[in-house]
C-alpha positions as CSV (number, residue, x, y, z in Angstrom):
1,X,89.8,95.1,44.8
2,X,91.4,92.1,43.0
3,X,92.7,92.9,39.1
4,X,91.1,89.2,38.4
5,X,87.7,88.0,38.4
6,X,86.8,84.8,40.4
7,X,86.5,83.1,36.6
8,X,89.4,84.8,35.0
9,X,91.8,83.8,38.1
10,X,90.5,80.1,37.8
11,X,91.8,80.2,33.9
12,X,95.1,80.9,35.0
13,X,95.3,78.1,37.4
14,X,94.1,75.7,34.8
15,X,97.2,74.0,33.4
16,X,98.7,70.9,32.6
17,X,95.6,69.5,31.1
18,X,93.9,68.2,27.8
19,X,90.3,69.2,26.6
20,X,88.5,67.6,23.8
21,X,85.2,69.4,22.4
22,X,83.5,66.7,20.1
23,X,80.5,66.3,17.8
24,X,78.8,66.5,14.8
25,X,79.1,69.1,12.1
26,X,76.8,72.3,13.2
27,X,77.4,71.1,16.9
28,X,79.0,74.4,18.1
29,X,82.4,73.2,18.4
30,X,84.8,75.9,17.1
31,X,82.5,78.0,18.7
32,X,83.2,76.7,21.9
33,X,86.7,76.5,21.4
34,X,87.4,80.3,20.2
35,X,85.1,80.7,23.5
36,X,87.9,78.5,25.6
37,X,90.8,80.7,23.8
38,X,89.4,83.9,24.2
39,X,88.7,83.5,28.1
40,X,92.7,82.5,28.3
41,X,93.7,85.5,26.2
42,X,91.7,87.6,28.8
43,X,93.5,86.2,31.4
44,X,96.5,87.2,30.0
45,X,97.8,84.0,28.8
46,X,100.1,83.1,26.1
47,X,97.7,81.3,23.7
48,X,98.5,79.5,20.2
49,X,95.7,78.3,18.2
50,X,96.4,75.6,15.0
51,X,94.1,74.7,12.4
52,X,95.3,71.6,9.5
53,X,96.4,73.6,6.2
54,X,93.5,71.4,4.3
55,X,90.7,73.3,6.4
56,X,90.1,76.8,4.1
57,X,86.7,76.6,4.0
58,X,86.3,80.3,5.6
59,X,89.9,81.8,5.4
60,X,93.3,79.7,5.1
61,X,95.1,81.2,7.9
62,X,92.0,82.6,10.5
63,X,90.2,79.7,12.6
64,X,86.2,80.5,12.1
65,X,83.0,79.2,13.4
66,X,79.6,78.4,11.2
67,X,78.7,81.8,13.5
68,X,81.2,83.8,11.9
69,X,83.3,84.1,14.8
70,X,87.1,84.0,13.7
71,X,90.1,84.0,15.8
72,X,93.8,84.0,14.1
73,X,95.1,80.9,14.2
74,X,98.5,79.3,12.7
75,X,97.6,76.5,9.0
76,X,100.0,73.1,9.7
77,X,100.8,70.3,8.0
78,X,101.3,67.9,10.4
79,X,100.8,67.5,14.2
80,X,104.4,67.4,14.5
81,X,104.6,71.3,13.5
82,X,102.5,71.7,16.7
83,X,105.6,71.1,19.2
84,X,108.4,73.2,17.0
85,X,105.9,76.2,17.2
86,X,104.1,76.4,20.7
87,X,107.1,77.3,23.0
88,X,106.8,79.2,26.0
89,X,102.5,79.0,25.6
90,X,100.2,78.5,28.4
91,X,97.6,77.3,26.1
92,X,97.1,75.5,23.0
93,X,93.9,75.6,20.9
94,X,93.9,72.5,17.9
95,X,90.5,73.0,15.5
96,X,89.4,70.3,13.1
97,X,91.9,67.7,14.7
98,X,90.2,64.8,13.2
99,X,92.4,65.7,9.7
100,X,95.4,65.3,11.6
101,X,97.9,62.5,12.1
102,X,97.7,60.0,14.4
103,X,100.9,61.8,16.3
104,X,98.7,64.2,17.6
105,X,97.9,61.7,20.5
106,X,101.2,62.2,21.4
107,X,101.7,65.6,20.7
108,X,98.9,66.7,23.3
109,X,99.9,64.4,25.9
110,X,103.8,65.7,25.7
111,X,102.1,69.4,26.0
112,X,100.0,68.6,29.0
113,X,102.6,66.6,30.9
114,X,104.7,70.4,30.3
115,X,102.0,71.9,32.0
116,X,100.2,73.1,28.6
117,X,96.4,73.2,28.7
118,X,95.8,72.0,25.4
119,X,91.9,72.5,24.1
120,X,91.1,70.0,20.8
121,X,88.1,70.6,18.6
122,X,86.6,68.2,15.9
123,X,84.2,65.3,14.5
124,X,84.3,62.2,16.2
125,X,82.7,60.5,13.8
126,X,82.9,60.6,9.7
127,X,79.3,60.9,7.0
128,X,79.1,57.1,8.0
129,X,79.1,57.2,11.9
130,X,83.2,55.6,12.2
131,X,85.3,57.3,14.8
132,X,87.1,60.2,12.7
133,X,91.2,60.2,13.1
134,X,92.8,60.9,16.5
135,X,89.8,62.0,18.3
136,X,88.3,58.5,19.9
137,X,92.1,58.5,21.0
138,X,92.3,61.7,22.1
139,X,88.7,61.4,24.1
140,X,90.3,58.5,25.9
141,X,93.5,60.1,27.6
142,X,91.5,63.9,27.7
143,X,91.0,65.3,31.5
144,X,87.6,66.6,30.3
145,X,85.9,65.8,27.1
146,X,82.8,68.1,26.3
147,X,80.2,66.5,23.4
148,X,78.2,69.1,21.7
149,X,74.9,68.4,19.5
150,X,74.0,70.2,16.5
151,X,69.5,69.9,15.9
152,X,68.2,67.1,13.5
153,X,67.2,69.3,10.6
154,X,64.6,66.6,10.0
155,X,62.8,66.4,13.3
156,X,64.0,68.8,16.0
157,X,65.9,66.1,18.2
158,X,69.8,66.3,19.1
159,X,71.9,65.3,16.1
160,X,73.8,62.0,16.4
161,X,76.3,63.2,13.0
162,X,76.6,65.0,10.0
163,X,74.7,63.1,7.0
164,X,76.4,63.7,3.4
165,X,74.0,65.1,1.0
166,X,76.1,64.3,-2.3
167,X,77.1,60.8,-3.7
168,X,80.9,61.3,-3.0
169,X,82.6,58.1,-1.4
170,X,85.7,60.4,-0.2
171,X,86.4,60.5,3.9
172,X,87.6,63.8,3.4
173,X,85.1,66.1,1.8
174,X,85.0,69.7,3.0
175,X,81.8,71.8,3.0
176,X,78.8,73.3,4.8
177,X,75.0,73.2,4.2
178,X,75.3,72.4,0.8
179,X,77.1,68.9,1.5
180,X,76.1,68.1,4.8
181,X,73.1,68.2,7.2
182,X,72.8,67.1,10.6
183,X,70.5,63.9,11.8
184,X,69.5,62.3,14.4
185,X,70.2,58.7,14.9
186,X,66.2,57.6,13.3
187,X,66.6,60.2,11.2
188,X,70.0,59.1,9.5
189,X,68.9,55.3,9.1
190,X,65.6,56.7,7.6
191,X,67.7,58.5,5.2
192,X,70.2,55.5,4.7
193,X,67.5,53.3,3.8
194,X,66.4,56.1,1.4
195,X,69.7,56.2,-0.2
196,X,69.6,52.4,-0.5
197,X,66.2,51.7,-2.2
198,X,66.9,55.2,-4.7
199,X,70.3,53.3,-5.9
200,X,68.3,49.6,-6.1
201,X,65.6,51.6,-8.3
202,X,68.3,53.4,-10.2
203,X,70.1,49.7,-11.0
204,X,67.0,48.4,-12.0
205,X,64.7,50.9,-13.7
């Protein structure tokens, strides 16, 4: 009887490839990812996971979903960290990628054409619906890109991106349920248009 299963052998032979697992905040997407790693680790591959050094929300060093799955993971700086730190690994595992630099493009694309399967996590898409660092990029030259939805908290429908409940004008603004809540696309002009007649009411009183 063979030490592999048919799904474990078929990690092993995927190499040489990049995987981009996009969405909306609340989507699923580390989830997936940690999913991805731990399947490769099964198989007995050499995995190496990387998460920015800004994302602490849950632990500064551990990579962990909204479901309070964690897997260890190594904080960086820079994508450029990414190369001087994943030799000899058969698989590469990036989460949050949209607060990385724009090198990370590269960075993935060296990787792959080494015969790295390199799996990248994060928002495609900032609070205001505009394509979110690296990742459009990334989507572009990605062998298989998989978009996950989070649920419109307002009306049940698949989320289009992750509405900011506070006033803050910052890009970068990390939090969870307290700062963000996923929409729908009707959902997120109805609450744009909210936003908008609340200030006019608020300038004129």
């Amino acid at each position: 009887m063979s030490e592999f299963s048919e799904d474990q052998i078929d990690e092993t032979r995927r190499r040489g490839r990049i995987e981009v697992i996009c969405g909306s905040m609340f989507s699923g997407k580390t989830e997936e990812l940690i999913r991805r790693l731990k399947r490769a680790k099964f198989a007995r591959q050499h995995v190496e996971i990387f998460k920015p050094s800004i994302d602490t929300r849950y632990s500064e060093v551990d990579v962990i979903s909204h479901d309070s799955n964690a897997i260890a993971s190594t904080p960086i700086e820079s994508s450029g960290s990414i190369l001087l730190l994943s030799s000899d690994k058969d698989v590469i595992g990036i989460d949050e990628a949209q607060f990385l630099d724009g090198g990370l493009i590269d960075v993935c694309n060296r990787l792959a054409n080494q015969g790295v399967r390199v799996i990248v996590a994060g928002l495609d898409m900032d609070y205001k619906g505009i394509p979110f660092g690296p990742i459009p990029a990334l989507c572009a030259i990605a062998d298989e890109v998989t978009k996950v939805h989070a649920i419109c908290v307002k009306c049940g429908r698949l989320a289009y991106l992750s509405h900011r409940l506070s006033k803050s004008d910052k890009r970068v603004l990390l939090g969870e349920q307290d700062k963000y809540e996923p929409l729908c696309r009707t959902c997120y002009q109805r609450a744009m248009k909210e936003a908008e007649e609340s200030e006019k009411r608020e300038d004129n009183p």
